[in-house]
C-alpha positions as CSV (number, residue, x, y, z in Angstrom):
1,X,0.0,0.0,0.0
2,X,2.4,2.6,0.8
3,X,4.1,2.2,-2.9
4,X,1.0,2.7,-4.2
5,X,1.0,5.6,-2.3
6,X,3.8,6.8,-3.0
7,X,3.5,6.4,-6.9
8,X,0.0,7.9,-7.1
9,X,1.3,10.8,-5.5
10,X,4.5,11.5,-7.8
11,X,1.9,10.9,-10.4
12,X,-0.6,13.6,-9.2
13,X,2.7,15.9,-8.4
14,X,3.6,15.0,-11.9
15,X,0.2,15.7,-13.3
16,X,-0.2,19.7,-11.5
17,X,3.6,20.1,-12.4
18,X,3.1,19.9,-16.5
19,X,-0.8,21.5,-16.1
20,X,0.9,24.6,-14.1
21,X,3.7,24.8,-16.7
22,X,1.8,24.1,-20.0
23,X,-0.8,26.8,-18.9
24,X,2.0,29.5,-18.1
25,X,3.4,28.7,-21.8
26,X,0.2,28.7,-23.0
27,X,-0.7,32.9,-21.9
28,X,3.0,33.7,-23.0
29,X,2.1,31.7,-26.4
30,X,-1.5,33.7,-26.9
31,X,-0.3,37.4,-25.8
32,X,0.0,39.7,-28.7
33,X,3.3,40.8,-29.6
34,X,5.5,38.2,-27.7
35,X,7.4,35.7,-29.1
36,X,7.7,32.6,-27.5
37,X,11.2,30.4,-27.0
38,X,9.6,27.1,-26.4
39,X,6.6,25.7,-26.8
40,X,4.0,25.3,-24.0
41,X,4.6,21.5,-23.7
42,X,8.6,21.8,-22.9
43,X,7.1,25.0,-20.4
44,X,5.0,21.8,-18.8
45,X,7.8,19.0,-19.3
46,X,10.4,21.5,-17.6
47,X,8.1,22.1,-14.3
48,X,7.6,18.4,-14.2
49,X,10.9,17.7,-14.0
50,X,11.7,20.2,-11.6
51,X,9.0,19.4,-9.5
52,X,9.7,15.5,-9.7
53,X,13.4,15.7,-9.3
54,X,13.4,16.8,-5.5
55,X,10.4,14.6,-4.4
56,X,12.3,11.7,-6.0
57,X,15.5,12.7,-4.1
58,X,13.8,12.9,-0.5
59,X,12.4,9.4,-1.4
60,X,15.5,7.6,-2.7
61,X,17.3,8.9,0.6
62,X,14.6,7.3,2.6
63,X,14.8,4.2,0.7
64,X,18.4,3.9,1.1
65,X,18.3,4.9,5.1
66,X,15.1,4.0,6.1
67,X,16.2,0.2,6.9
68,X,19.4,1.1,9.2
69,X,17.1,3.8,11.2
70,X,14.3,1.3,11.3
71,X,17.0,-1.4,12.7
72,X,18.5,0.9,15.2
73,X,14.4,2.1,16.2
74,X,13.9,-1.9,17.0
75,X,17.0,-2.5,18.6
76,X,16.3,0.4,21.1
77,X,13.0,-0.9,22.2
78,X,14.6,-4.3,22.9
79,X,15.3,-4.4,27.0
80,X,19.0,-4.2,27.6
81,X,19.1,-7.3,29.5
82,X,17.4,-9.3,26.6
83,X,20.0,-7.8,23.7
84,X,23.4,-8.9,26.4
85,X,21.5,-12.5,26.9
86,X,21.0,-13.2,23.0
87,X,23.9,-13.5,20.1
88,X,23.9,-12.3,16.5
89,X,21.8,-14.8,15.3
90,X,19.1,-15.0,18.2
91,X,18.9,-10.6,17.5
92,X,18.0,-11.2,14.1
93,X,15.4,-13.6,15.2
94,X,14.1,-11.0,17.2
95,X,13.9,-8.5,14.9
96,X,12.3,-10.4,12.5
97,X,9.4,-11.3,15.0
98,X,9.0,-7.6,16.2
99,X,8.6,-7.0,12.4
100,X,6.3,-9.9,12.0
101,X,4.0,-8.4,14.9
102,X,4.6,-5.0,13.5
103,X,2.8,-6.0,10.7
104,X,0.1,-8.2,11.9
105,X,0.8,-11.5,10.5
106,X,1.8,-12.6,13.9
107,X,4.7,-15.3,15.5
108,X,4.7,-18.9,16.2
109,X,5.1,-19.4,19.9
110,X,4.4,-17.2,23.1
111,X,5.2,-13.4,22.5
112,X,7.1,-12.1,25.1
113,X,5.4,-8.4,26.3
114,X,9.1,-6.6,25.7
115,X,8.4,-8.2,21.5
116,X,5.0,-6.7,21.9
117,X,5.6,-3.8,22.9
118,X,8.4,-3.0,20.2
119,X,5.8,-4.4,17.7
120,X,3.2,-1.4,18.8
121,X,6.1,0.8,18.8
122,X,7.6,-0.3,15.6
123,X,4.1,0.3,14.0
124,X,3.7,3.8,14.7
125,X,6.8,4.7,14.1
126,X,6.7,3.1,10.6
127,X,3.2,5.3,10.3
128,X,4.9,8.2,11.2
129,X,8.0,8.4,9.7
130,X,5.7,7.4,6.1
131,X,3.7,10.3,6.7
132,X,7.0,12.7,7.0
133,X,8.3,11.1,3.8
134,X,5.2,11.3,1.9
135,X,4.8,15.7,3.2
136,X,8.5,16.2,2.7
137,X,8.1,14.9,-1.0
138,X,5.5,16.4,-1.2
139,X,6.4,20.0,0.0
140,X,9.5,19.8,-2.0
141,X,8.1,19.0,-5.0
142,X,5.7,21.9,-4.6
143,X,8.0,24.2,-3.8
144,X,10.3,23.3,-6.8
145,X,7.1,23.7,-9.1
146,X,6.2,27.0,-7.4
147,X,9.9,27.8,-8.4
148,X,10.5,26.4,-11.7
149,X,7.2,28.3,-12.9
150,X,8.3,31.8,-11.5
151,X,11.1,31.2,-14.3
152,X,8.8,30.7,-16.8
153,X,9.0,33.7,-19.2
154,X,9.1,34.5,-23.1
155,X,12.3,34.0,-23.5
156,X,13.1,31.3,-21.1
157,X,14.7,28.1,-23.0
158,X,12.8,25.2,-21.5
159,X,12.9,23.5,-24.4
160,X,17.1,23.2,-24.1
161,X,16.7,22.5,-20.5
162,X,14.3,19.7,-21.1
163,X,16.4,18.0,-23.9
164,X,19.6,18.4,-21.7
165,X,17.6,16.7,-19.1
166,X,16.4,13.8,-21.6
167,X,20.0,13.4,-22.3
168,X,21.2,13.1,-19.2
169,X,18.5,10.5,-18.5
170,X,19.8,8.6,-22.1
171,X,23.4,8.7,-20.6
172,X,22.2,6.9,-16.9
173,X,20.4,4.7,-19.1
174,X,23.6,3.5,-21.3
175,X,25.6,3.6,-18.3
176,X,24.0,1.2,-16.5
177,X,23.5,-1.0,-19.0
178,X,28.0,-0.5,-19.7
179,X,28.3,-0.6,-15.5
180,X,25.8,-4.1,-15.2
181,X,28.3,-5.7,-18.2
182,X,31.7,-4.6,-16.6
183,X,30.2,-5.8,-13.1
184,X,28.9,-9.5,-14.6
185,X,32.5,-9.5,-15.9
186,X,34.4,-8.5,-13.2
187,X,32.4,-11.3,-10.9
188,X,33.1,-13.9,-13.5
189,X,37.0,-13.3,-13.9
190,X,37.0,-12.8,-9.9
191,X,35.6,-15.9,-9.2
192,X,37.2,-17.5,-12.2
193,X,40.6,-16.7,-10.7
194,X,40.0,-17.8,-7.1
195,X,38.7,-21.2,-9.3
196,X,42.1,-21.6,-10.7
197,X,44.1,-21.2,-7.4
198,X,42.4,-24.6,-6.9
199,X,43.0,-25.9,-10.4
200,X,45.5,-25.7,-13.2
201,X,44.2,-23.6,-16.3
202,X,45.9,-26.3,-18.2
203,X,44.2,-29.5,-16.9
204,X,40.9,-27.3,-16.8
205,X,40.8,-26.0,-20.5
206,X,42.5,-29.1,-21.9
207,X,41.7,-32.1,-19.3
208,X,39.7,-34.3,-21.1
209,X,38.1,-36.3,-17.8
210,X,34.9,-34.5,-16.0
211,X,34.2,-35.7,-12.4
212,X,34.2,-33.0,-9.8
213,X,34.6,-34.9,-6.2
214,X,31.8,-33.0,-4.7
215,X,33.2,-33.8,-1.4
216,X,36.3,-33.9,-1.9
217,X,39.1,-31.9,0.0
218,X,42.3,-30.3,-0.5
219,X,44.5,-32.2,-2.9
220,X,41.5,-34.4,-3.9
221,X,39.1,-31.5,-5.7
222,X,38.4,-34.6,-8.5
223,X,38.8,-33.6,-12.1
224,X,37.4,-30.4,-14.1
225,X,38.6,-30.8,-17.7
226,X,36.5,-28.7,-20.4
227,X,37.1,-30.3,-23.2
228,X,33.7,-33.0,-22.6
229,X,31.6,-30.1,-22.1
230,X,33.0,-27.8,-24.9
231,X,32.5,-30.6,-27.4
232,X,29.1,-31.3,-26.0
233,X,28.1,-27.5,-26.3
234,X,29.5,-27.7,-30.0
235,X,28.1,-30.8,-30.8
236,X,23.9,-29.8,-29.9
237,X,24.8,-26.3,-31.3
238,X,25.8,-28.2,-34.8
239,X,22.9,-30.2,-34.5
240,X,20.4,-27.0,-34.3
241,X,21.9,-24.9,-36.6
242,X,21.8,-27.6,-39.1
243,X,18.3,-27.8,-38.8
244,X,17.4,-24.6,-37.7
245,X,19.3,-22.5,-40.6
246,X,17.8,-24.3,-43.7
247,X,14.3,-24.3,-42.9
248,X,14.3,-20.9,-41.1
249,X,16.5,-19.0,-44.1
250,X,13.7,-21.0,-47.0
251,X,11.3,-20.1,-44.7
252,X,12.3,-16.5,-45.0
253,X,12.9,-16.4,-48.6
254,X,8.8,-17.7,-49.2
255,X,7.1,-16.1,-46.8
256,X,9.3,-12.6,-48.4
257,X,9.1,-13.4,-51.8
258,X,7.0,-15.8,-53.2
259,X,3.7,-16.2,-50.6
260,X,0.8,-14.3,-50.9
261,X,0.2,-11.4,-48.6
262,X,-2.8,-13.5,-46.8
263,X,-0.4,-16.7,-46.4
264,X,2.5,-14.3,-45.1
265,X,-0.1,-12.8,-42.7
266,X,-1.1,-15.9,-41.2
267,X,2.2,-18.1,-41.3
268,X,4.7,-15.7,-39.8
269,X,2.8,-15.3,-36.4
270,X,2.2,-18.9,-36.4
271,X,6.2,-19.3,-36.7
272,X,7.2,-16.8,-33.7
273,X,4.7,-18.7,-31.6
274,X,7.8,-20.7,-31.3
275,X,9.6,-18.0,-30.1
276,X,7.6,-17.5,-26.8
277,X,6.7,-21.0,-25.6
278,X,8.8,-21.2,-22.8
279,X,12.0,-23.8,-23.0
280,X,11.0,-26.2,-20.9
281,X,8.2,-27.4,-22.4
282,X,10.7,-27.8,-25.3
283,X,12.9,-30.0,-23.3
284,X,9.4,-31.9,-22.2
285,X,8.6,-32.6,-25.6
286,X,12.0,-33.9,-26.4
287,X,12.3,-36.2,-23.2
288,X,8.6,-37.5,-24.1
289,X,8.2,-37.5,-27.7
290,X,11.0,-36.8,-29.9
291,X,13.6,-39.1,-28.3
292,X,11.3,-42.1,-28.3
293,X,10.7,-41.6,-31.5
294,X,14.1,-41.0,-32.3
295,X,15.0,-44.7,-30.2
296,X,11.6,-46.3,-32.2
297,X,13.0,-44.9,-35.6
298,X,16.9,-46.1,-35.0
299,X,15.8,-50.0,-34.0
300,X,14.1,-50.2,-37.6
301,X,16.9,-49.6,-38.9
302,X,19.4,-51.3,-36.9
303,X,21.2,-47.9,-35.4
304,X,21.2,-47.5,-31.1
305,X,20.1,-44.3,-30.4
306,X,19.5,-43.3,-27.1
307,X,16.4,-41.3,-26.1
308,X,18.3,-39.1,-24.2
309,X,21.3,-37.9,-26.4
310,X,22.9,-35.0,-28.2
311,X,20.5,-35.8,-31.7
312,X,17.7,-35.6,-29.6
313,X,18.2,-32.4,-27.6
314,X,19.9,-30.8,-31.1
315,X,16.8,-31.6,-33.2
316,X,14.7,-29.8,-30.2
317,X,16.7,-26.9,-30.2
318,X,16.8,-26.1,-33.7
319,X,12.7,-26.3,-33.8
320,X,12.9,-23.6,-31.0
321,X,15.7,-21.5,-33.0
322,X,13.8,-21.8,-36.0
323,X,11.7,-18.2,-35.5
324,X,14.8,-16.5,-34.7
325,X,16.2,-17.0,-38.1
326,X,13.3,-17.1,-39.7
327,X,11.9,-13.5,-38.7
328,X,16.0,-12.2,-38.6
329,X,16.1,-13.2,-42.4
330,X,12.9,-12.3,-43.4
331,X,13.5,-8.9,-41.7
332,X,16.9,-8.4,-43.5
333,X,15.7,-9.5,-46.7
334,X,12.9,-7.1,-46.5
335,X,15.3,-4.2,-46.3
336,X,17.3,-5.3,-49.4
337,X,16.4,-2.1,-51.7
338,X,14.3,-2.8,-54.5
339,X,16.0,-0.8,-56.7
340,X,18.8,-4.2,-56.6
341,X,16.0,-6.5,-57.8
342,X,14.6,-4.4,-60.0
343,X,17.3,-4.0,-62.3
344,X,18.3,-7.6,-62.0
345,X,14.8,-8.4,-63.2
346,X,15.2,-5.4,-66.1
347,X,18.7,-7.7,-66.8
348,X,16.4,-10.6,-67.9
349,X,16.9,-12.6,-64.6
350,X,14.1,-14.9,-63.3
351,X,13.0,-14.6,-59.2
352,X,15.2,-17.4,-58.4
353,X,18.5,-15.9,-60.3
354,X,18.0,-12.3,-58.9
355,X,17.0,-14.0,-55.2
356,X,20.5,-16.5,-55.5
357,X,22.6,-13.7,-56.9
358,X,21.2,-10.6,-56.0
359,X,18.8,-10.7,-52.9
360,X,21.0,-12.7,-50.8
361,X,24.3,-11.9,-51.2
362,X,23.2,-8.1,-50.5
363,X,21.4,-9.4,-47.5
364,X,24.4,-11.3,-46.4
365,X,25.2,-9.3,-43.6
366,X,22.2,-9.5,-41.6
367,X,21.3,-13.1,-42.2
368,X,25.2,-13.9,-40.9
369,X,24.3,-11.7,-37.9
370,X,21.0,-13.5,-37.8
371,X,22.9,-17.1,-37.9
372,X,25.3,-15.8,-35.5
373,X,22.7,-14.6,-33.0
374,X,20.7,-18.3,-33.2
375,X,24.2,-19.6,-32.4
376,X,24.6,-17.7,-29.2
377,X,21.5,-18.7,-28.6
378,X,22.2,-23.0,-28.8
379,X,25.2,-22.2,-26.9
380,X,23.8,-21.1,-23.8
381,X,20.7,-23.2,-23.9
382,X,19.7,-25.0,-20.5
383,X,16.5,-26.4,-19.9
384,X,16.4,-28.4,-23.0
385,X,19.5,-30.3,-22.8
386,X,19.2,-30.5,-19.3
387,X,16.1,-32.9,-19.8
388,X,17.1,-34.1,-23.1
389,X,21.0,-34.7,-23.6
390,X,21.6,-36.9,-20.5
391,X,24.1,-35.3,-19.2
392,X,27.3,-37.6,-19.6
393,X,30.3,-35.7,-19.3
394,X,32.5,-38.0,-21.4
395,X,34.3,-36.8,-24.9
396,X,32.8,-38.1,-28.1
397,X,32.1,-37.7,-31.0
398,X,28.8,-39.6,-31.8
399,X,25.7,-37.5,-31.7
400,X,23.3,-40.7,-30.6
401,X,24.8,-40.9,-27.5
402,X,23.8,-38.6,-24.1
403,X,26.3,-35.7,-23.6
404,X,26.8,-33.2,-21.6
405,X,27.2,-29.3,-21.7
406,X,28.4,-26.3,-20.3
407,X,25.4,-24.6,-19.1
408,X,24.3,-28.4,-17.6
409,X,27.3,-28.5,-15.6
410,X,26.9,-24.7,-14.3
411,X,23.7,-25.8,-12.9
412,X,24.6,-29.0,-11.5
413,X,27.2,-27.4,-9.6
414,X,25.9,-23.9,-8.1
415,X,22.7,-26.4,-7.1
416,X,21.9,-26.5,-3.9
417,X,24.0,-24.9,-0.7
418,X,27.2,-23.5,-2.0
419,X,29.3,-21.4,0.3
420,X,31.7,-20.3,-2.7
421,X,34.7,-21.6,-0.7
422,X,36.2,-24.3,-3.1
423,X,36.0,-25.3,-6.9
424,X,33.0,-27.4,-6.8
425,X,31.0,-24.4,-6.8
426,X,33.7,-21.4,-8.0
427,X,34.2,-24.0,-11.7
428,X,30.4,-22.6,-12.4
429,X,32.0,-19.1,-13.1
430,X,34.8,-20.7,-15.0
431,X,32.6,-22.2,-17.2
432,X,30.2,-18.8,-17.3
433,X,33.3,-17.0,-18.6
434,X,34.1,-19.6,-21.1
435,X,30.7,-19.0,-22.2
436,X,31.0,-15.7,-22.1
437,X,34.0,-15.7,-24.5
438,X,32.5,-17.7,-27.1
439,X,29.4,-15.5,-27.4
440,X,32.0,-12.8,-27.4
441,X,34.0,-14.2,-30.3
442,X,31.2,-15.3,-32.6
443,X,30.1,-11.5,-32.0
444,X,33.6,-10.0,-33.1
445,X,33.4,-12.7,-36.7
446,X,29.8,-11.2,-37.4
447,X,30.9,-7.1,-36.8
448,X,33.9,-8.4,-39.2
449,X,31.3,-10.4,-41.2
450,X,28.9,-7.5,-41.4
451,X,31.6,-4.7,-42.1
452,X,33.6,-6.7,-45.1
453,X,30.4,-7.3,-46.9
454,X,28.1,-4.2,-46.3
455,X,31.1,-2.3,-48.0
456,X,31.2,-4.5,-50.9
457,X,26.9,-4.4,-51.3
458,X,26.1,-0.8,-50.5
């Protein structure tokens, strides 16, 4: 209830701030003879943001404070006596059930009158301290409106000070999307390196024996070598992209250039409903259906394939990566100007010449980014090989057998209680940063890809 609160009224501050603006700009914008900087709208925009800017500010600091003085507010209504009879852990038991009563869902077991008191304390100093939030915000942000509009005036440039202010909020934007990559890398070489104070780099990127001694202890960690897992990954990601690619890049050329506009209308949805069925029922399908059938249709013809196996979770994953390069392509190929097929058709070239010689290799580009996306996609796949590939970390090379995979072992060994203190569970961000580096170096061939080719086509 109190966010609700709180956002209805930054909303209604919101709403008076660009009314009370707006209408200012609007008299300056109707008086005869004066001419007007900005338009009434960046006039409303530019009170908003005034007006929104310290409310926001009085909030955040309450957010970020609020829990330490609520702490210390609890901790002083707990007797003396009680805090020097209890440790660290028994406090924070305490806590918690002054904050259960506080809010009314109640404790298991007798409340002591001390917790019950704090509770009936806790409460209305929760309801009082929200209510001098909520006014401060609220007087601020009324005051900063009262003082953004006094500068309204003819000449006033709100319209510069509202697009420096939408730029600003662009640069935040990009920098926490730069800061969130730099901090998921940071964690994964951090970890990565405490990993390898355990294990060699050498045995781990070319050991060619997976078992992890789960229990093990110093000097008998078991063995991490990648190379089962990497050929694993490699081997399902084949699998997809050889069925995947094909159907989705013919798929693409129909539905772009040879269906009818009520065929395209109907089949391309029906294709990206692919796209948002979620991946386990994917994996479902291939531990229920497809690898049966796949087991059923080897014995007729006298080949062993298992139901569980690298075929099996490959075929699965390229039905599921099928939209991605299907709508990528069909995209892409859309964009090809038609000026190219045009004169290839004024050359005397039939559909088929001008799409084999004309349409795709200008389209190249994209449908290699396209590919290389669906790869990066097989590659750190989960749900469906965990359920389908059957997870045997041994190095081979025959797809009708059960592998395993990268992403399979991450979560086999960051399951369950992990205290971060040896390599059973630090090799999960050894493998996430191998991961990590093969999505980056499939992303470096397609800028190189994209950039050799675009220059020849455009």
């Amino acid at each position: 209830m109190n966010s609700l609160i709180i956002a209805g009224l930054l909303l209604v501050l919101l709403g008076l701030a660009y009314q009370s603006g707006w209408s200012r700009g609007r008299g300056l914008a109707t008086a005869d003879g004066v001419k007007v900087h900005s338009r009434p709208q960046y006039h409303g925009s530019y009170v908003a943001i005034w007006a929104l800017l310290p409310a926001l500010a009085i909030i955040g600091l309450w957010g970020w404070f609020g829990d330490g003085i609520t702490h210390n507010f609890i901790v002083s209504q707990i007797p003396v006596d009680a805090i020097q009879a209890l440790d660290q852990v028994g406090l924070n038991a305490t806590i918690a059930r002054i904050k259960a009563l506080a809010s009314g869902y109640g404790v298991a077991g007798d409340v002591l009158p001390y917790e019950q008191s704090a509770g009936d304390a806790l409460r209305s100093f929760q309801f009082i301290t929200f209510l001098i939030v909520v006014a401060a915000a609220a007087v601020a942000g009324i005051v900063a409106l009262l003082y953004a509009r006094s500068r309204i005036t003819a000449r006033h440039r709100a319209r510069n000070a509202v697009e420096r202010a939408i730029n600003l909020l662009l640069l935040a934007c990009s920098g926490v999307a730069i800061l969130t990559t730099v901090g998921i890398v940071a964690s994964l070489v951090t970890e990565a390196l405490k990993f390898f104070t355990f294990i060699n780099p050498l045995d781990f990127f070319f050991g060619t024996v997976w078992n992890p001694n789960n229990a093990g202890t110093a000097g008998n960690w078991g063995s991490y070598g990648l190379l089962p897992l990497l050929a694993g990954t490699l081997m399902i990601t084949l699998i997809a992209m050889l069925v995947a690619v094909p159907v989705g890049l013919m798929a693409a050329i129909y539905l772009s250039q040879y269906a009818p506009r009520q065929l395209r209308a109907v089949a391309k949805p029906l294709i990206e409903i692919l796209a948002g069925i979620p991946t386990i029922v994917f994996g479902f399908f291939a531990l229920v259906t497809v690898g049966p059938f796949l087991r059923d249709a080897g014995n007729l013809i006298g080949l062993s394939i298992n139901a569980t196996s690298a075929l099996t979770a490959g075929i699965v994953m390229g039905i599921m990566i099928i939209p991605f390069v299907s709508s990528l392509s069909d995209d892409i190929l859309n964009q090809v100007p038609r000026t190219l097929r045009d004169g290839a058709y004024g050359l005397g070239a039939t559909k088929s010449e001008t799409i084999r010689n004309v349409l795709l290799p200008a389209a190249l580009p994209g449908i290699v980014g396209a590919f290389l996306l669906a790869v990066s996609r097989a590659v750190g796949e989960t749900m469906i090989v965990v359920l389908a590939a059957g997870n045997s970390p041994v190095l081979r090379g025959n797809p009708f057998e059960p592998v395993a995979t990268i992403t399979v072992s991450i979560v086999n060994q960051l399951t369950g209680d992990t205290d971060f203190a040896g390599p059973q569970s630090l090799v999960g961000f050894a493998l996430g940063l191998t991961l990590f580096v093969i999505t980056l170096c499939l992303n470096i061939f397609a800028l190189f890809i994209v950039r050799r080719f675009r220059e020849q086509y455009e």
